[in-house]
C-alpha positions in Angstrom: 160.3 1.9 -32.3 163.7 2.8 -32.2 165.1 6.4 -31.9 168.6 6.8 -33.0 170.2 10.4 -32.2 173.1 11.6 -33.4 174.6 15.2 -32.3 177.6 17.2 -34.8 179.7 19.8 -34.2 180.5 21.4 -37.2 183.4 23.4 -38.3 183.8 26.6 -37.9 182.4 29.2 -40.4 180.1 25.9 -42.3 177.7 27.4 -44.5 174.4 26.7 -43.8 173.5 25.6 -47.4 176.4 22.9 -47.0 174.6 21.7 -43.7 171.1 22.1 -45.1 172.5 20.0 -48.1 173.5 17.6 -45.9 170.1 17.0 -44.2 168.6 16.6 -47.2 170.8 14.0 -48.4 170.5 12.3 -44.8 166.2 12.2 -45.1 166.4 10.7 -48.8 167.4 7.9 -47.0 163.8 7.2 -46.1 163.5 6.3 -49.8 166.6 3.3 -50.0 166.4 2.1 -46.1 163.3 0.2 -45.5 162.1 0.5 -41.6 163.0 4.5 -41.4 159.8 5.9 -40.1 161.0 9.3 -39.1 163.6 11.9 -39.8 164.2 15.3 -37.6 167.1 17.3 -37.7 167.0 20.2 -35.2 169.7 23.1 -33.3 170.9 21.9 -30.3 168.9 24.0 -27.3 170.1 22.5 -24.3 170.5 25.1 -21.8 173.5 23.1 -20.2 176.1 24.7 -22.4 179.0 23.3 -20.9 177.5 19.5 -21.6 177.3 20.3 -24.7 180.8 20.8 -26.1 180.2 22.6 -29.4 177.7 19.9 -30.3 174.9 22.6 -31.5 173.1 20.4 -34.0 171.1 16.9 -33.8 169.3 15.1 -36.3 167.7 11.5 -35.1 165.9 8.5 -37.5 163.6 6.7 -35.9 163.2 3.0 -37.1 160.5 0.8 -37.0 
């Protein structure tokens, strides 16, 4: 398996619905990309703020 992460930083003020739409869009992708076993989409908890660098969300596809 392969776990591919990928952490945004969104703009400032981006509606959730925009970023929930977004998601959505990103797990449909199950349906046209054959080896996608897994899609997570979560907020960034690190507690190393500083690391971090405005990056407060991650989503990740994991591949067969």
């Amino acid at each position: 398996m392969i776990r591919h992460i990928v952490a945004l930083r969104f703009r400032a003020g981006m509606p959730m619905e925009a970023k929930q739409a977004l998601y959505r869009d990103l797990a449909a992708l199950s349906d046209h990309i054959d080896g996608i076993l897994d899609f997570q989409h979560f907020e960034n908890v690190s507690v190393e703020t500083p690391l971090v660098r405005g990056f407060d969300d991650l989503f990740w596809f994991d591949f067969r």
